[in-house]
C-alpha positions, -999 to 999 in steps of 0.1 A, spaced: 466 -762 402 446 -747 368 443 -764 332 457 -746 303 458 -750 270 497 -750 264 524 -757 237 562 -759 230 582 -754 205 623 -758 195 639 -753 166 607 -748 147 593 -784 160 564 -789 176 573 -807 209 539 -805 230 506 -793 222 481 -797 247 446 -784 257 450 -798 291 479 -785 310 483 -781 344 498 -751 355 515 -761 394 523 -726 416 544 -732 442 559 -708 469 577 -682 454 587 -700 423 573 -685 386 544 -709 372 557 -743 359 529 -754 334 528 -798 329 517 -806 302 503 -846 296 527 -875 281 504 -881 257 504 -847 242 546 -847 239 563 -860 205 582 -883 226 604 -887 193 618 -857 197 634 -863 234 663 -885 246 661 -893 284 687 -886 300 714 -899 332 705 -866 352 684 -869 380 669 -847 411 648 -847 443 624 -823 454 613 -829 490 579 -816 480 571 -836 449 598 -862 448 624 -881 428 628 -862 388 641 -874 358 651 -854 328 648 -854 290 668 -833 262 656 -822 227 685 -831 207 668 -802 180 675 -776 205 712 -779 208 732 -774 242 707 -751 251 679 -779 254 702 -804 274 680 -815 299 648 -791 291 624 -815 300 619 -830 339 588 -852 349 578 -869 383 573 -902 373 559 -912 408 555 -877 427 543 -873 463 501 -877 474 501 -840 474 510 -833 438 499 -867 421 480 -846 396 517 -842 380 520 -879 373 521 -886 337 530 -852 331 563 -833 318 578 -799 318 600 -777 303 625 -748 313 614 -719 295 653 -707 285 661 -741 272 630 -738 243 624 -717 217 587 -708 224 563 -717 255 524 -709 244 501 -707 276 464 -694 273 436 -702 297 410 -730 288 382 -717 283 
């Protein structure tokens, strides 16, 4: 995993700005960047019913951005209590980069 400095935006509302992100590359999936809990305007989600499991990191829940419209139903996932081998993810959400408007990702410096 790397920090990054990343941001996301729907509907022209801020949803996350961070300076700490944590960008997770696994197998031969694209770059999912987490970004912290306390750098997402929790204000602007509504948890939702849906739920997965990933053998890997464990049991997700999801969030929508009501701002975003049926194209942000459940944008947002997080690992509330992932796996030893990716506990860097707790506290940590992410979002599906169709379902938002904008995803800013830059490397920390």
């Amino acid at each position: 995993m790397s920090r990054h400095d990343g941001g996301e935006i729907v509907a022209g509302r801020v949803i996350a700005d961070s300076r700490k992100a944590l960008t997770l590359r696994e197998a031969n999936y694209p770059p999912v960047q987490y970004i912290p809990s306390e750098d997402v305007d929790f204000s602007q989600l509504e948890r939702t019913d849906h739920a997965t499991y990933c053998p890997f990191k464990g049991d997700c829940s999801y969030y929508s951005i009501p701002a975003g419209g049926k194209k942000s139903v459940n944008a947002v996932w997080s690992y509330q209590e992932p796996f030893p081998a990716v506990e860097q993810i707790k506290g940590h959400v992410a979002f599906y980069p169709d379902r938002v408007d904008e995803i800013a990702e830059q490397c920390a410096t």
